[in-house]
C-alpha positions as CSV (number, residue, x, y, z in Angstrom):
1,X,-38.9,-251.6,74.1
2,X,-35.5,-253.0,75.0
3,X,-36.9,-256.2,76.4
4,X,-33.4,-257.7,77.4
5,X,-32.9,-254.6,79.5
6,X,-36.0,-255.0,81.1
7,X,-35.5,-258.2,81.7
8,X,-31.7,-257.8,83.3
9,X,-33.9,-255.2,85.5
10,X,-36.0,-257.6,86.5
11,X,-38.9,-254.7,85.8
12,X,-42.8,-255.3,84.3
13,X,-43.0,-253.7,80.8
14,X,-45.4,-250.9,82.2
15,X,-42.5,-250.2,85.2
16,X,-40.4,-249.4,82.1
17,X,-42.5,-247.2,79.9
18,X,-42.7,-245.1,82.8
19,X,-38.8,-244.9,83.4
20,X,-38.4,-244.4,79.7
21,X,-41.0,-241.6,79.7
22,X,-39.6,-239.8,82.6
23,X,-36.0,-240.1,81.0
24,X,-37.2,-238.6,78.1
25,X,-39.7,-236.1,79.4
26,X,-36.9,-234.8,81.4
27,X,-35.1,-231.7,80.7
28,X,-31.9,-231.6,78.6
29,X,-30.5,-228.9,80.1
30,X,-27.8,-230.3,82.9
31,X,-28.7,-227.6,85.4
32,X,-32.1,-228.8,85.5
33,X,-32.3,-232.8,84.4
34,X,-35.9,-233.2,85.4
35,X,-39.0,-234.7,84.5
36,X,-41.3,-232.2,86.3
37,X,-45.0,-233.3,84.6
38,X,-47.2,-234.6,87.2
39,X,-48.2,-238.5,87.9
40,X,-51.6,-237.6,86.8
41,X,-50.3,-236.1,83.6
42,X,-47.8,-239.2,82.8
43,X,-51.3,-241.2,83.5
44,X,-52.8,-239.6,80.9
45,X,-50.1,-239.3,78.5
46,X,-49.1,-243.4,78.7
47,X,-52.8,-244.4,79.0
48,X,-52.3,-246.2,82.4
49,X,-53.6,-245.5,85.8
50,X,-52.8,-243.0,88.2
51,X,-52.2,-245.7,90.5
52,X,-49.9,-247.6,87.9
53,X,-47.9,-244.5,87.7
54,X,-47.1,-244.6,91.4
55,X,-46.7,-247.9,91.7
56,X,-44.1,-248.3,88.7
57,X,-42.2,-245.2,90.4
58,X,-42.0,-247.0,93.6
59,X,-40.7,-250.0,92.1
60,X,-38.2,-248.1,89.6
61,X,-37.1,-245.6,92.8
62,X,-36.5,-248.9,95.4
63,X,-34.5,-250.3,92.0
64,X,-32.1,-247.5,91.8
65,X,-33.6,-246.8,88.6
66,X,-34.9,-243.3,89.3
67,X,-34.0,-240.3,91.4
68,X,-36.7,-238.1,93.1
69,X,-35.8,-234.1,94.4
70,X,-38.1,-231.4,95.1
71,X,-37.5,-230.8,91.2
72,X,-39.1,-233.6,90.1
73,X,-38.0,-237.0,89.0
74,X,-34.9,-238.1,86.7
75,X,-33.5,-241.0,85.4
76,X,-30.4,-242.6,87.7
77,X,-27.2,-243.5,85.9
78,X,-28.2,-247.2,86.3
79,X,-31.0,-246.7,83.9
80,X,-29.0,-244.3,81.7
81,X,-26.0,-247.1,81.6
82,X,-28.5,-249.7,81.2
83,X,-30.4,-248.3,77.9
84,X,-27.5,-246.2,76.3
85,X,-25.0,-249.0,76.5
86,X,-27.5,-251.1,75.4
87,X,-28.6,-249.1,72.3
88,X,-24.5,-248.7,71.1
89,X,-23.8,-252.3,71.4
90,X,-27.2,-253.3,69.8
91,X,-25.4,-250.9,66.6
């Protein structure tokens, strides 16, 4: 947990284990860069509730901090720029 970042983000810590799970549940692949498991299923896999889930995408989406497509959901540069740039200059 990068707890500077979230707090430059001005985002609750459970807002950013969703963001962080969707960036990394999403596909590598550049043709295809998306988280496509379901809210349910990120419920179940971070232990929260469904309604946690939508309520931390909402926030992250009105943030800037994720995209949503009929693919599914991804990470926006914002986040990426956040966390990466973060984790080099933390080295």
């Amino acid at each position: 947990m990068l707890h500077d970042v979230r707090d430059k983000l001005d985002i609750s810590l459970t807002t950013f284990v969703v963001i962080d799970s969707i960036h990394k549940l999403s596909s590598s692949d550049v043709r295809f860069p998306y988280c496509v498991m379901s809210k349910n299923d990120i419920a179940d896999f971070l232990k929260i509730s469904r309604r946690t889930v939508f309520r931390s995408i909402d926030e992250a989406e009105n943030l800037g901090l994720i995209e949503r497509s009929e693919h599914g959901l991804r990470a926006s540069e914002k986040w990426i720029k956040a966390v990466e740039i973060y984790s080099i200059q933390a080295k």
